[in-house]
C-alpha positions as a Markdown table, in Angstrom:
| # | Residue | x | y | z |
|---|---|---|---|---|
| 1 | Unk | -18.3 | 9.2 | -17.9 |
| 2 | Unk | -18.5 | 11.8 | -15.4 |
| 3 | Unk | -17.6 | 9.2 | -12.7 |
| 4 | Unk | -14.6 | 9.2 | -14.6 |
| 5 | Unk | -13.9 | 12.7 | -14.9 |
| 6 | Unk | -14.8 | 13.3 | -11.1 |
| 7 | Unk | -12.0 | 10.4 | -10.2 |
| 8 | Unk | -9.4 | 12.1 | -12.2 |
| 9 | Unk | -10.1 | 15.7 | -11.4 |
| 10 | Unk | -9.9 | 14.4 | -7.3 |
| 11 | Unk | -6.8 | 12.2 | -7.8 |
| 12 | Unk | -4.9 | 15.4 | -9.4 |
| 13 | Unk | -6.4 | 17.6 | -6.5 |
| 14 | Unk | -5.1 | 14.8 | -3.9 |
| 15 | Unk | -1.7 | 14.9 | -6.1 |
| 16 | Unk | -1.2 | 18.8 | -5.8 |
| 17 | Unk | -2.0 | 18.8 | -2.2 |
| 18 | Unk | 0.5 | 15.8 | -1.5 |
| 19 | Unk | 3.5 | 17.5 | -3.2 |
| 20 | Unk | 2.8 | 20.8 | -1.2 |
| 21 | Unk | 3.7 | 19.0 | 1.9 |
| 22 | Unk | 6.9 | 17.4 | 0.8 |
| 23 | Unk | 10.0 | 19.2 | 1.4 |
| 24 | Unk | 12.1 | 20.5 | -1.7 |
| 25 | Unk | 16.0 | 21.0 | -1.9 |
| 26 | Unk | 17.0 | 24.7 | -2.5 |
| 27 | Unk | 18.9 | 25.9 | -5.0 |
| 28 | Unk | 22.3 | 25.5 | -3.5 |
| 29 | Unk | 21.6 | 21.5 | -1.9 |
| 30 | Unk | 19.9 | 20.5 | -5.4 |
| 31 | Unk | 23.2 | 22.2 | -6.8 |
| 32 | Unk | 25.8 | 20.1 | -4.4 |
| 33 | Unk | 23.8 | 16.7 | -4.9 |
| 34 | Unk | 24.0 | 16.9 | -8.4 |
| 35 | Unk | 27.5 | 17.9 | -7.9 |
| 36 | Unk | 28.2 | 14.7 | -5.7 |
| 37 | Unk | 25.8 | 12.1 | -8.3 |
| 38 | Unk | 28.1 | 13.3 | -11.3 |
| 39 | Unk | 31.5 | 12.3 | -9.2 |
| 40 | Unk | 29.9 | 9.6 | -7.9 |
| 41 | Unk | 29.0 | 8.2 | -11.3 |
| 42 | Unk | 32.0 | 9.6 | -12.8 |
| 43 | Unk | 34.7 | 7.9 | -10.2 |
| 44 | Unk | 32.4 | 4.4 | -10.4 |
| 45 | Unk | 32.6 | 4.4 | -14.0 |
| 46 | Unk | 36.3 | 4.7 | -14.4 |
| 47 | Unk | 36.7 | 1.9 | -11.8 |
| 48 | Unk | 34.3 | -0.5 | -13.7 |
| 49 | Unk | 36.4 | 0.2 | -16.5 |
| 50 | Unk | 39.8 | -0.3 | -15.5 |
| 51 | Unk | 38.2 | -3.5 | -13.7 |
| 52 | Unk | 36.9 | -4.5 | -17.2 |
| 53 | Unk | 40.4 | -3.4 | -19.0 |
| 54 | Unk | 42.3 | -5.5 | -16.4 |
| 55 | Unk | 40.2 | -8.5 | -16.8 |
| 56 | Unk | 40.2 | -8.8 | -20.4 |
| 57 | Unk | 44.2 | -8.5 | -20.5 |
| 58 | Unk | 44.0 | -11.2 | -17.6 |
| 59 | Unk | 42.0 | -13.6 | -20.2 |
| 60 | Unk | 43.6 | -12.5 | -23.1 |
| 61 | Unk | 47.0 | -13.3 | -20.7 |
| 62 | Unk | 45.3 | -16.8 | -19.8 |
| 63 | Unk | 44.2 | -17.6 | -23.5 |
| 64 | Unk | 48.1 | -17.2 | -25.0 |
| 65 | Unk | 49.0 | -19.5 | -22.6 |
């Protein structure tokens, strides 16, 4: 049991001190990123969507026929 708690209490210690060397966005890049993911999603969303529109009028085009 206390092999167990010693393991866990050293992998949380080697955790802490591996995410105090990594390198975090400030405020104003975290802000742009997310800025540039939501147009990103937002402009490839609408284009999967007219591509799915257009493709179901092209079937339903093909299925009259």
């Amino acid at each position: 049991m206390n092999r167990l708690i010693g393991g866990t209490k050293q992998y949380v210690a080697e955790t802490i001190a591996e995410m105090r060397k990594c390198s975090w966005p400030d405020r104003k890049e975290l802000f742009e990123s997310t800025i540039l993911v939501t147009v990103a999603v937002v402009v490839m969303g609408s284009f999967i969507a007219l591509i799915d529109v257009l493709s179901r009028l092209f079937i339903h085009y093909i299925t009259k026929i």
